[in-house]
N, C-alpha and C positions, 0 to 999 in steps of 0.2 A: 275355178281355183282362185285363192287370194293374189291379188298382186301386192307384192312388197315392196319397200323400196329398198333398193341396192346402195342407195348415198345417200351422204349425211344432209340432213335438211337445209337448204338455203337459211344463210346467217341473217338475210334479210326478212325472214320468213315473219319475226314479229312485227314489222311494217307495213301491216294487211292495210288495203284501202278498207271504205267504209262497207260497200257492199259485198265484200269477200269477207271479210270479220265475221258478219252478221248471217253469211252460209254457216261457216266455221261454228258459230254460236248456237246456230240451231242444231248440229250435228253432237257439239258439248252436252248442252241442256238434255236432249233428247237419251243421248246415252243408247242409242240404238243404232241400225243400219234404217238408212234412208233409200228411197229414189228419188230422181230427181224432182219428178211432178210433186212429190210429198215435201221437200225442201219450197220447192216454187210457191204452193200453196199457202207456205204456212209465212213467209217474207213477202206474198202478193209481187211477184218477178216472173219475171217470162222464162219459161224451163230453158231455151236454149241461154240465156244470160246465167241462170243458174249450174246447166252442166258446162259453161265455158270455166268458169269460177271452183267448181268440185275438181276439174282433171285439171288446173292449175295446182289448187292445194293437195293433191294427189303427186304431182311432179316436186312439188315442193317436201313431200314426205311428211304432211301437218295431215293427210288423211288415207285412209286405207280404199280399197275398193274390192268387187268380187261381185260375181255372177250369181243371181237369185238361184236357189234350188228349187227346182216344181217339177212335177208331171204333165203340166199341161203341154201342149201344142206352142210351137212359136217361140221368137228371140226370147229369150227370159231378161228381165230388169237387171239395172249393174245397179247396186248397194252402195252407199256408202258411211264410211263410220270414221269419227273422229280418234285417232290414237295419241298412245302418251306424248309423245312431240307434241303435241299441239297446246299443252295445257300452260306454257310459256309463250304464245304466240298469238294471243286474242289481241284485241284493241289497244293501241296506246294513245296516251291521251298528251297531244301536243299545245293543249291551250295555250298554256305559260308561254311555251318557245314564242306561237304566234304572234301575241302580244306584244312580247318584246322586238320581236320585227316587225310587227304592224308601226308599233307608236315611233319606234328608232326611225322609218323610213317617213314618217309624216312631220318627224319634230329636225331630220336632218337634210331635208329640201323645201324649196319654196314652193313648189310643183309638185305635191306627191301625187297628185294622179296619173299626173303623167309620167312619171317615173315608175307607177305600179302599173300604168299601161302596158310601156315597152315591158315590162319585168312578163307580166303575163303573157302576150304575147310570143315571145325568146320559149317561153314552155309549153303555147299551143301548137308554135312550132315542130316540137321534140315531140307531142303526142299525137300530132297530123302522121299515116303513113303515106302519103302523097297520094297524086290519082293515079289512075291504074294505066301503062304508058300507052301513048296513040287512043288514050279511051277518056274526054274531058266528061267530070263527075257533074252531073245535072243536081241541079236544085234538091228536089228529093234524095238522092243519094247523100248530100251532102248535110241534110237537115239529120238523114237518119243517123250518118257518123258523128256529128254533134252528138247527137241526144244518147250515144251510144258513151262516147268520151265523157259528157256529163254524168251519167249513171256511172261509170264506174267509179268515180270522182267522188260521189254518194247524195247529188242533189236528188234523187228520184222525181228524172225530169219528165216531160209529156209535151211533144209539138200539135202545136192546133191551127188552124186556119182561120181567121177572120176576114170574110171579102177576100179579097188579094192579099191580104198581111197575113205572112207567118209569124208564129209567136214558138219562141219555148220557152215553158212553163216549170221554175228552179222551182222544186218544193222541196222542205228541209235540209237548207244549206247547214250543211258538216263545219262551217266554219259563221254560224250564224251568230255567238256573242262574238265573238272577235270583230264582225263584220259590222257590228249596231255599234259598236266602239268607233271602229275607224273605217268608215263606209266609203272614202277617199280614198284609202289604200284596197283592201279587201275585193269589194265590190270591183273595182277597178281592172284590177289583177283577173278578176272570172271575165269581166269585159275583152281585157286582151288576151286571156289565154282561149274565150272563145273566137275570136277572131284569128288570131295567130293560127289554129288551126283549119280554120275556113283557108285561111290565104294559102297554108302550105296544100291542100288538096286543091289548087287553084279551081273554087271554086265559084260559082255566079253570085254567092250572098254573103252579105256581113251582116255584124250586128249592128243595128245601127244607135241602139238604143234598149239600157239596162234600166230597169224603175225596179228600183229594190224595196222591198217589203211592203208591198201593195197590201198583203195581208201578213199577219204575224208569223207565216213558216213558206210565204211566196213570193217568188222573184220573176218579172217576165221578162223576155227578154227577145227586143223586137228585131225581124229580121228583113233585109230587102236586098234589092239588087247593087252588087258592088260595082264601083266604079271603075274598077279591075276589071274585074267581067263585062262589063259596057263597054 
């Protein structure tokens, strides 16, 4: 049977991050019911990243859902299709704003990196949900919540290992002309908003080190053992 929604859509609802847009968009375009693996595929995302993001915009009332019909054997697929709410809720486009907070915060201290540090960090804070209590979040756990926090954010990141160095690996930062503008503030800001959230899951790594646009759509971003954690 269809599930409906019963209330009215989140007024927030047109302020989709980058990687939920772009479910939202494939569901528009398509103009059909989807499953999740078939959305996954066609964005290259990991289905569970993708059904976390469909029964979001499902709660949000931007999309419908329902139970495949078949004869066959077994769970049957959950469907899902974009509805009229949604066709006011795609992407917006904050370039403009950015800028004028980028360049206002570089041109009204002496220190903007420092200034877009703590700013960032105060936010990695707010999207840290802490560690899980009497249970300290090991290295791994902690690399995967990053790269989890950064995907929804829309770098479509990848951690890797070098030797003993971990790396994650920013590719196509969401905020990349603004960022080649004013790489002081910007860049800075993902510096402590990754960290901020390291710290708030008091965990053993920071970053200790951003090199921005190593290549024209990649950001690495090196990671070790904090001094916190030591």
């Amino acid at each position: 049977m269809k599930r409906q929604q019963l209330t009215e859509p989140d007024p927030a609802s047109g302020m989709l991050g980058e990687s939920r847009s772009r479910v939202l968009e494939v569901l528009q375009d398509t103009g059909a019911q989807l499953g999740v693996n078939d959305v996954a595929a066609r964005l290259s995302l990991h289905p569970n990243t993708v059904r976390f993001h469909l029964e979001a915009l499902v709660t949000s009332g931007l999309v419908d859902s329902e139970a495949e019909e078949r004869d066959l054997p077994g769970r049957p697929r959950t469907l899902y299709s974009a509805n009229a709410n949604s066709a006011s809720a795609g992407r917006r486009s904050y370039r403009l704003l950015a800028e004028i907070l980028a360049s206002s915060m570089a041109a009204q201290t002496s220190h903007p990196r420092e200034v877009a540090i703590n700013a960032g960090q105060e936010w990695g804070r707010y999207l840290g949900e802490g560690p899980t209590p009497f249970k300290r979040v090991d290295a791994d756990e902690a690399t995967r919540r990053l790269v989890s926090a950064m995907e929804d954010i829309g770098f479509a990141p990848g951690a890797v290992t070098k030797g003993r160095r971990r790396q994650v690996l920013l590719n196509s930062c969401p905020f990349r002309e603004v960022a080649q503008e004013h790489p002081e503030v910007v860049c800075s800001i993902h510096l402590g908003l990754m960290n901020g959230l390291l710290a708030e899951l008091d965990a053993p790594l920071e970053v200790d080190r951003l090199d921005s646009f190593v290549e024209p759509s990649l950001c690495v971003a090196s990671l070790s053992r904090s001094t916190a954690g030591a």
